[in-house]
Every structure is written in structure tokens, then in C-alpha cells.
C-alpha positions as CSV (number, residue, x, y, z in Angstrom):
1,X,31.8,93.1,105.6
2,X,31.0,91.7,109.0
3,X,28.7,88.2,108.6
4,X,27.4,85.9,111.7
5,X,28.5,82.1,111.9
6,X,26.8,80.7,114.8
7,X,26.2,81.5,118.5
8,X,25.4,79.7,120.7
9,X,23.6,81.2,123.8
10,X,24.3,80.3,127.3
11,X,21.9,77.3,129.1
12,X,21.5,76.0,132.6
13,X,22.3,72.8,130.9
14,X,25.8,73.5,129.6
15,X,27.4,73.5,132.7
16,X,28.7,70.3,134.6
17,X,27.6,69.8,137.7
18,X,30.4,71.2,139.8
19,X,30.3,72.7,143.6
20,X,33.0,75.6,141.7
21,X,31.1,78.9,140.8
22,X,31.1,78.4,137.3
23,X,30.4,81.1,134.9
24,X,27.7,81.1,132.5
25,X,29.0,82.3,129.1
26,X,27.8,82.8,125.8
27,X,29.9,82.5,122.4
28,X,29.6,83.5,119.2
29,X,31.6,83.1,115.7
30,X,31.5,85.7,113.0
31,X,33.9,87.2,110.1
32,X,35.0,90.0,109.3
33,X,37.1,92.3,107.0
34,X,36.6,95.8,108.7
35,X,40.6,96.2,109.7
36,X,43.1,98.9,107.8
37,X,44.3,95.9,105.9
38,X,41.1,94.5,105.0
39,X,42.3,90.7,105.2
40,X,39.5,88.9,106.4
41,X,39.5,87.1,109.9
42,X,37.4,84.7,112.0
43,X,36.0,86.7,114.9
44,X,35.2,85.2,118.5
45,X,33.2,86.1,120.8
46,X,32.7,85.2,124.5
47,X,30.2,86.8,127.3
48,X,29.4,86.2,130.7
49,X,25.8,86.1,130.8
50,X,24.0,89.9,131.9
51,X,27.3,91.4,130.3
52,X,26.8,92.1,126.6
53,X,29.5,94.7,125.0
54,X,31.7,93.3,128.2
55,X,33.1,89.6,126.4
56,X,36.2,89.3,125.1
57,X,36.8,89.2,120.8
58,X,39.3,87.8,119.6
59,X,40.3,88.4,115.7
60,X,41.8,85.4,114.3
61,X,43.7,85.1,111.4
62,X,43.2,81.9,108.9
63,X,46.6,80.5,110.6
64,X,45.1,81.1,113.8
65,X,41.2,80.0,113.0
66,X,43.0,76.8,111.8
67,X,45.4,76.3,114.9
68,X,42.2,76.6,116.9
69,X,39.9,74.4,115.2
70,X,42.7,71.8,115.3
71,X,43.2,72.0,119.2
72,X,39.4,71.6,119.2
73,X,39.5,68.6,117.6
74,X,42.3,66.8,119.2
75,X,40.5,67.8,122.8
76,X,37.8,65.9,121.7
77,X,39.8,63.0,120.6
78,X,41.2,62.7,124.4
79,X,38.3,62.9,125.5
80,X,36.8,60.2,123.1
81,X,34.5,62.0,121.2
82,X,36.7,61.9,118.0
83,X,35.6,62.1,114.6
């Protein structure tokens, strides 16, 4: 089983202005069970714009998904955007 999350594809807009070279990336968030052990896992997915098949996946355990989603948040808590 492989299902689609979200994705959210790259836009002019989503980079700060910056004189650095910034890249333009895409992500996207999916799960999947198609592993020797069948466990399903969060699956994420970032591309540099023009490079599809070329990102990098990552294939997150629920410990991990979790551990992720909580650094997420507390980044947006420093930055004052909490919940």
C-alpha cells in the first residue's frame, strides 16, 4: 500500500528574500507499507525543482514521524508561530 498525504509544490513565493542562492524545492508526504517487514512508515519526500526521481526519501518510522513532527512544532514556537 503506498497512499499520498500532501505535497506541496515549489513557488517563487516560498523563498525569503535572501542575496544566498537558495534552492527551490518541492516536498511531499506519503505512507507506505511496501518493505520486507511490511510495518508501515511515513514517507518524505524532497526535490530540487527540474529534478524529479533525484530528491531525497526518507522512510520514517512512527517514533521517527513523531520526533519529527515534534521538532516542527517547537521551531514554530521559537519562532512565535505556536499553537
Amino acid at each position: 500500500m503506498r497512499r499520498s498525504i500532501d505535497d506541496h509544490p515549489f513557488s517563487e513565493a516560498d523563498l525569503p528574500p535572501s542575496e544566498d542562492d537558495l534552492q527551490r524545492l518541492s516536498w511531499a508526504v506519503a505512507i507506505s507499507d511496501d518493505y520486507d517487514d511490511t510495518e508501515p512508515r511515513v514517507v518524505l519526500t524532497v526535490e530540487e525543482v527540474g529534478r524529479a526521481g533525484a530528491g531525497l526519501v526518507l522512510h520514517l518510522s512512527p517514533p521517527l514521524a513523531r520526533r519529527l513532527r515534534v521538532a516542527l512544532r517547537d521551531a514554530l514556537r521559537e519562532i512565535g508561530e505556536g499553537e
